[in-house]
C-alpha positions in Angstrom: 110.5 180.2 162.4 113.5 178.0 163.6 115.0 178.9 167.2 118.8 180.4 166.6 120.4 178.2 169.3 123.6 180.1 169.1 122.3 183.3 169.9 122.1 183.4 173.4 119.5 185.3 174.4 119.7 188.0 177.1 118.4 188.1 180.7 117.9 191.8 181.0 115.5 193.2 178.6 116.7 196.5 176.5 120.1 197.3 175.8 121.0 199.4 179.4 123.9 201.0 179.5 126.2 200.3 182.4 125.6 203.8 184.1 122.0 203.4 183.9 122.2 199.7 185.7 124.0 202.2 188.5 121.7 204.3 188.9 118.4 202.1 188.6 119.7 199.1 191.5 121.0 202.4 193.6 118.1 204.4 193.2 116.1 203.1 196.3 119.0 203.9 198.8 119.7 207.6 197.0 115.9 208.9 197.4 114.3 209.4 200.7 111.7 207.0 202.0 108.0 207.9 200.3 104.6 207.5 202.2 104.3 203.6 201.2 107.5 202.7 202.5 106.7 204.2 205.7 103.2 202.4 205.6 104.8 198.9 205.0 107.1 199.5 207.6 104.8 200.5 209.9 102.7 197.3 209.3 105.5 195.1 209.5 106.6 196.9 213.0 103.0 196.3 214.2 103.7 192.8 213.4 106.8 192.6 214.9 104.8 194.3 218.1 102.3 191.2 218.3 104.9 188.9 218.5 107.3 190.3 221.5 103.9 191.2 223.6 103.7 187.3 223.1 107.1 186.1 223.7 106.6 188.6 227.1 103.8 187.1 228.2 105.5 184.0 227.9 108.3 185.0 229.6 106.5 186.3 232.2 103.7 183.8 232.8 105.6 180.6 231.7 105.2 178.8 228.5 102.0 177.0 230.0 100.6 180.3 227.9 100.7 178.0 225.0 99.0 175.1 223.7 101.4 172.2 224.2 100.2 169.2 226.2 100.5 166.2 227.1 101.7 164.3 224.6 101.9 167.1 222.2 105.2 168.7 223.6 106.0 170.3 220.4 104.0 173.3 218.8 104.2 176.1 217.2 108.0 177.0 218.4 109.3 173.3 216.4 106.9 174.3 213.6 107.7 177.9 212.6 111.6 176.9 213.4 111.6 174.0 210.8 109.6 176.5 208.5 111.9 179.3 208.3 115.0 177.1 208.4 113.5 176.4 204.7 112.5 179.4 203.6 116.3 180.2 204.0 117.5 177.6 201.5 116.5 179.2 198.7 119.4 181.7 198.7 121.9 179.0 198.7 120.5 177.3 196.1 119.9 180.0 193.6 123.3 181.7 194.5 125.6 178.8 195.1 124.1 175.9 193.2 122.6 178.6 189.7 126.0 180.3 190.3 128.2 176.5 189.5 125.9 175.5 186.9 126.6 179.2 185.2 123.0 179.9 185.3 122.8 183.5 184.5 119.2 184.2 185.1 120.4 184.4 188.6 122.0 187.2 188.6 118.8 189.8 188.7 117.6 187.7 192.2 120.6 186.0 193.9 121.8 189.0 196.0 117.5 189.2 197.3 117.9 185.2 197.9 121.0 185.6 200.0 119.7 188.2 202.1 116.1 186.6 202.7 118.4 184.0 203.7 119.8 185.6 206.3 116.6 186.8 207.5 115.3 183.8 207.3 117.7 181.8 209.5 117.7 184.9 211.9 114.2 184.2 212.7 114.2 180.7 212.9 117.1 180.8 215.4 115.0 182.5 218.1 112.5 179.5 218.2 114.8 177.1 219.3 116.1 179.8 221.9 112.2 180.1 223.4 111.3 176.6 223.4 113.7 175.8 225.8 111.6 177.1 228.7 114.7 178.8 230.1 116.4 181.2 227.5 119.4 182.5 229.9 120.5 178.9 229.6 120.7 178.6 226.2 124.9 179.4 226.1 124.9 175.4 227.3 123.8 174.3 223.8 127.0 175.9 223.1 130.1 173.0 223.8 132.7 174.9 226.2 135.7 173.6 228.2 134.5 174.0 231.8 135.8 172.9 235.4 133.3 170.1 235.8 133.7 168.3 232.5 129.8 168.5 231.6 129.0 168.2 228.2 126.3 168.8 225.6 124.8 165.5 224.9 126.1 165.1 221.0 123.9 162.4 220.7 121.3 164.8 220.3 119.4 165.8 217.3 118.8 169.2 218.7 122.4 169.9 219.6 122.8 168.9 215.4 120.6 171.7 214.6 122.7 174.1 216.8 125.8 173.1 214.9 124.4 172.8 211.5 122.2 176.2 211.4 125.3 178.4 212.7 127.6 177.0 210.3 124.7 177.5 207.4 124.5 180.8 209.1 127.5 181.7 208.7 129.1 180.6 205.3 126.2 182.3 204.1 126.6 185.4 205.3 130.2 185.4 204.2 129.0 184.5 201.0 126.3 187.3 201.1 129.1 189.8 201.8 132.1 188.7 199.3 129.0 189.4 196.3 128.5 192.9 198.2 132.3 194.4 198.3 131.8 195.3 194.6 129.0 197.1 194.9 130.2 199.1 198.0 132.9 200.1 195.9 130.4 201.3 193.5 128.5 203.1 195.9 131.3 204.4 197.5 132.8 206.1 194.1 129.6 207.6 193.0 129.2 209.7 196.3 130.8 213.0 196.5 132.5 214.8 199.7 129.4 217.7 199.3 128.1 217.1 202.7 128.5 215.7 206.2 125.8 212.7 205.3 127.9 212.2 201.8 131.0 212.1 203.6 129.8 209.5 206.3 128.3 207.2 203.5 131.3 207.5 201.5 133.4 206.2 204.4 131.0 203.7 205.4 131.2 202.2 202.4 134.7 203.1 201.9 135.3 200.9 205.6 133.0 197.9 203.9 134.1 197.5 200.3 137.5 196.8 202.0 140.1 198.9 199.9 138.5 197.5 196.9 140.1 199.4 193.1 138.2 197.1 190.4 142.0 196.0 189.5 142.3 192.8 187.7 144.0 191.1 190.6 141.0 192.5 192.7 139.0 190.1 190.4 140.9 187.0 190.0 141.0 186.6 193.6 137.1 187.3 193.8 136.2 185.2 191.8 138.1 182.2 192.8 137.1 182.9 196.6 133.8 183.4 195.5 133.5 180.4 193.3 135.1 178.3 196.5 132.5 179.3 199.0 129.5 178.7 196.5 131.0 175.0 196.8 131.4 175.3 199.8 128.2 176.3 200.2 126.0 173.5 198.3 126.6 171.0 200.2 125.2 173.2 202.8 121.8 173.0 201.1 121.2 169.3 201.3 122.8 169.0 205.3 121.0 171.6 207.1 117.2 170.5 206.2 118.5 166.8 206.5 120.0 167.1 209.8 116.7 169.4 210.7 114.7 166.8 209.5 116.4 164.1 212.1 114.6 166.0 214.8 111.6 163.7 213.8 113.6 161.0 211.8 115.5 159.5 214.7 112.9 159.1 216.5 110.1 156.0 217.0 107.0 158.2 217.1 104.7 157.0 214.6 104.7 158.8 211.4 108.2 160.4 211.6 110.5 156.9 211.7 111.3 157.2 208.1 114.0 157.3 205.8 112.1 159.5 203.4 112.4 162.6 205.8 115.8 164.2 204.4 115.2 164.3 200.9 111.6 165.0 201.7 112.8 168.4 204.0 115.1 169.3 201.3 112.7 169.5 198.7 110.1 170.8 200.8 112.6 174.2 201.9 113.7 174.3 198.5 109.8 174.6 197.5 108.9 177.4 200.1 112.1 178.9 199.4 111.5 179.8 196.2 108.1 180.9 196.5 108.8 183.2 198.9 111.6 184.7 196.9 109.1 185.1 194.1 106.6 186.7 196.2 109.0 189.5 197.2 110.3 190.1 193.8 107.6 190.5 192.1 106.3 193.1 194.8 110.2 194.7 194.8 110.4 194.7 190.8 107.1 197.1 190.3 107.9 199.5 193.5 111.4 199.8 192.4 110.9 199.8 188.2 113.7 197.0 187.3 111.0 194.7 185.5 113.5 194.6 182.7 116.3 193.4 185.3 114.5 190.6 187.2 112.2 189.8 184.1 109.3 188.1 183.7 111.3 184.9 181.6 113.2 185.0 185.0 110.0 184.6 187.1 108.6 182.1 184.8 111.9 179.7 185.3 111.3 180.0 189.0 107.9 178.8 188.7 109.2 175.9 186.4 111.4 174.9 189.6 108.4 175.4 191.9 106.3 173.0 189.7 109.6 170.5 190.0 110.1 170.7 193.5 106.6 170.3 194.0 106.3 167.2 192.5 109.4 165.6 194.5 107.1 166.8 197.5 104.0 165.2 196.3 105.8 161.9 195.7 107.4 161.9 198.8 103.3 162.5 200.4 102.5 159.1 198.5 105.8 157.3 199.6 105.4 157.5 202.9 101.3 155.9 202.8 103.2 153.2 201.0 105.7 153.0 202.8 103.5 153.0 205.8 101.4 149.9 204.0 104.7 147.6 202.7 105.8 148.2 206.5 103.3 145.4 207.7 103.4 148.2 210.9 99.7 149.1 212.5 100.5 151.3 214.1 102.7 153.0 211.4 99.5 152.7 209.3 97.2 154.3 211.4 99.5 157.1 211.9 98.8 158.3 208.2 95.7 157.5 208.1 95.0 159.5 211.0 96.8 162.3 209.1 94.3 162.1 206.4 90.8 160.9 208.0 91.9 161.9 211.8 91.0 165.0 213.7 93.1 167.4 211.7 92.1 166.2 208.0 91.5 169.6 207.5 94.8 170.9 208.3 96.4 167.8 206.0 93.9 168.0 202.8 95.0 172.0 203.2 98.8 171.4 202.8 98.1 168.6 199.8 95.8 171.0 198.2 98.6 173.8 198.5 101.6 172.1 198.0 100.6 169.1 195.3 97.7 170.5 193.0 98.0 174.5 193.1 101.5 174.2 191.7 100.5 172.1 188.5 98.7 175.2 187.0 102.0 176.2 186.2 102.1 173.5 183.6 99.6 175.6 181.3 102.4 178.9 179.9 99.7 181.9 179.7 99.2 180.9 183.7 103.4 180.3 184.7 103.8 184.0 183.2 100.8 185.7 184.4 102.4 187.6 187.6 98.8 188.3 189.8 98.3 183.9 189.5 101.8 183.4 190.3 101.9 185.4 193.8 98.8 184.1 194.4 100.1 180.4 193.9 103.4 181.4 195.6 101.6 182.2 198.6 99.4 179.4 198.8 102.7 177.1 198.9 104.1 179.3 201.7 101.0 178.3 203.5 101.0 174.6 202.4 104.4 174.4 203.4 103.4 175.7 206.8 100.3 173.0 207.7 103.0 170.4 206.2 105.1 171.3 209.1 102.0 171.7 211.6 100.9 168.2 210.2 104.4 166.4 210.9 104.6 167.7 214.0 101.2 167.6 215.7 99.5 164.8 214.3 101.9 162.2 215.4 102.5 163.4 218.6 98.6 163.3 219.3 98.0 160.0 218.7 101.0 157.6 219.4 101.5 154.3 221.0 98.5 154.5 223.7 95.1 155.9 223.2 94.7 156.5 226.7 97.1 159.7 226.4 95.8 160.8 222.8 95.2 164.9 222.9 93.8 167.4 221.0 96.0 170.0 220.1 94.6 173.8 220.0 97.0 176.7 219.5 96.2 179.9 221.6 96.3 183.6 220.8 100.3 184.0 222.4 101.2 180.6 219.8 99.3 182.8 217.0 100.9 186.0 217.8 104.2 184.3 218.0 103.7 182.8 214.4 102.6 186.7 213.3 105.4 188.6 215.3 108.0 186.2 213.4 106.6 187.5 209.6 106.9 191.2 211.2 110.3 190.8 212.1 111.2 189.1 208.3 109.5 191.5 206.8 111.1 194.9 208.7 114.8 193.2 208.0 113.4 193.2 204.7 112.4 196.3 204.2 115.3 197.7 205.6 117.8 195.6 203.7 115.8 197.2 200.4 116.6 201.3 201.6 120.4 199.8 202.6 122.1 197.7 200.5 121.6 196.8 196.7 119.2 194.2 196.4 120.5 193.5 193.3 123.8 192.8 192.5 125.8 195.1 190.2 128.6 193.6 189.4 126.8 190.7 188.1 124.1 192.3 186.3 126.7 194.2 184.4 128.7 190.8 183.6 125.3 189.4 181.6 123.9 192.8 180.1 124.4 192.4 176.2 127.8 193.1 174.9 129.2 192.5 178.2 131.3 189.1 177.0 133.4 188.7 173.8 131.9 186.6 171.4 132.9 185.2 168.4 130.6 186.0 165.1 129.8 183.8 162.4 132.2 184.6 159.9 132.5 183.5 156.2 134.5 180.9 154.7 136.9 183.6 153.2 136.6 185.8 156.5 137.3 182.5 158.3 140.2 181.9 156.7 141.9 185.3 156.9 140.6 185.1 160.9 142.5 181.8 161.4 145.6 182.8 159.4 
């Protein structure tokens, strides 16, 4: 049976009706917390525990706690920072970049993307702010007028990051909250004056959906502000893992001197990105019962992007060994081979196994739409994507120039609770966001549910006629 190309199929499954969209994406904020909710928050505080008994110690002891030595200067702080920076370009991409190319089966998971997002780059802003040594300094990273003319160095790499996360930072969270003053409104017009908690929500979301009346005006001016900051906004996606990446590209320590880096980090945050969304979803679709608004075709596309973005990361794996070899450089060489047959050939042969051949299961269809092998796969490239940054970062720095000051690098318990007390704090802004705020955006859900756009039906020759005249 031939495809009908100009039917468009829908993204939402059924035929809701706009009251029930409502009530199913404003459910989770209506009803009171049950038992689980209180579990997985629980778990994720616990988490969140780990890591600031760490970071204390730390504080209090000195960050000789950790594992860094000489030569390795850079552990786990560079390596969960330059991991969470890319789990937060997934939002951008699937809001800003979907959202220009009039992708509408990101409507059911862009508002979760651009709030994991902000999580994300949340928690990978304290990292930087740590590995300092000396956090009540950290307002100097900051470029201020002051008496004695002393400046940030802004040939820096570092002082790159500061300017390029806070600005990603911030256009997305403006971003994050135009897509939101719809559904305030929403929220706001549903509640009634019955009691005092009715009344306070009311005017709290009376205060954040900013005088907003659904009036055609109201619209027109949304949607051209919002379509300016989603172009604003993609350009975002390729400059803040590039600029991260010249943290290691700038420099002459074997293994990171190479072009490759920025479109390498791009497609490597992209990668993670998405899994992680997916991994969240799929867990927030079957608590919450709106399978039929983030769908499984929906799921199945992000897996077709994970399976794209994972080859452009498994090329860029073989580019640099050639790259490496064409080079004529030993000791440019050695570096990647040292990678693969050195001390940590574990940790590398665990990211390759992760990030390169996991993913291409997706290539078989019964596998990209079966949702228990698709977490599983999703969190195995969350983990790849971690050694990947582990490997960058701690093989190089090593074994560099002089064999005499080659180290082995061994994390201890404070680096490992730091890594765990970062995934608690996530997952509790996570959670939280979920009992909130609409994960799912209302507004645009209602713009793609069927019916929702005029069409124009196939009409006869004779019916054609009388249309056009």
């Amino acid at each position: 049976m031939a495809t009908d190309i100009t039917h468009e199929v829908s993204v939402i499954e059924g035929k809701p009706t706009l009251k029930e969209i409502d009530a199913t994406i404003i459910k989770p904020m209506d009803e009171m917390p049950n038992i689980k909710f209180y579990i997985a928050i629980g778990f994720t505080l616990t988490l969140l525990l780990i890591g600031v008994i760490s970071l204390g110690m730390a504080f209090y002891r000195g960050l000789g706690l950790w594992g860094v030595n000489n030569p390795v200067g850079w552990g786990f702080a560079i390596i969960n920072f330059v991991f969470w920076v890319g789990i937060g370009h997934a939002g951008t991409l699937i809001s800003a970049i979907l959202f220009l190319f009039r992708q509408k089966w990101r409507t059911g998971i862009a508002r979760f993307a651009e709030g994991m997002t902000i999580f994300a780059v949340m928690t990978a802003g304290l990292f930087p702010l740590i590995h300092v040594g000396r956090p009540w300094l950290d307002g100097y990273l900051m470029p201020h007028p002051n008496q004695h003319n002393l400046w940030v160095n802004f040939t820096s790499p570092l002082l790159w990051d500061v300017f390029a996360v806070s600005t990603y930072f911030t256009v997305s969270f403006v971003f994050w909250y135009m897509g939101l003053v719809p559904d305030f409104a929403t929220m706001r017009d549903r509640l009634k004056n019955s009691t005092i908690v009715s009344k306070v929500k009311k005017t709290i979301y009376s205060v954040l959906s900013l005088g907003w009346r659904f009036s055609n005006r109201h619209w027109s001016h949304y949607e051209m502000m919002y379509l300016v900051l989603a172009g604003f906004a993609t350009p975002l996606v390729l400059s803040v893992h590039t600029i991260v990446s010249f943290d290691f590209a700038v420099s002459i320590v074997p293994g990171w001197h190479t072009t490759i880096f920025p479109p390498y980090f791009v497609a490597g945050a992209v990668f993670s990105g998405f899994a992680m969304v997916q991994n969240a979803l799929i867990i927030i679709r079957k608590v919450f019962n709106m399978e039929h608004i983030v769908t499984l075709d929906t799921l199945e596309k992000m897996n077709k992007v994970i399976i794209v973005t994972g080859m452009m990361v498994g090329y860029a794996y073989g580019m640099e060994f050639f790259i490496a070899w064409y080079s004529g450089h030993e000791v440019e060489s050695f570096a990647f081979l040292n990678r693969a047959f050195g001390p940590y050939t574990w940790a590398y042969w665990i990211m390759v196994s992760c990030n390169v051949i996991f993913p291409q299961f997706f290539w078989i269809k019964k596998l990209r739409r079966n949702i228990p092998f698709m977490f599983v796969v999703a969190v195995l490239v969350n983990v790849g994507m971690w050694f990947e940054r582990f490997v960058i970062t701690v093989t190089s720095l090593s074994r560099d120039y002089l064999p005499s000051s080659w180290a082995y690098y061994v994390p201890t318990i404070y680096d490992i609770g730091l890594l765990i007390g970062s995934f608690g704090f996530f997952f509790t802004l996570l959670l939280l966001f979920t009992r909130t705020m609409p994960v799912i955006s209302i507004a645009e859900v209602k713009s793609v549910v069927a019916g929702s756009q005029p069409t124009r039906h196939k009409l006869g020759h004779h019916e054609e006629d009388e249309h056009n005249g």
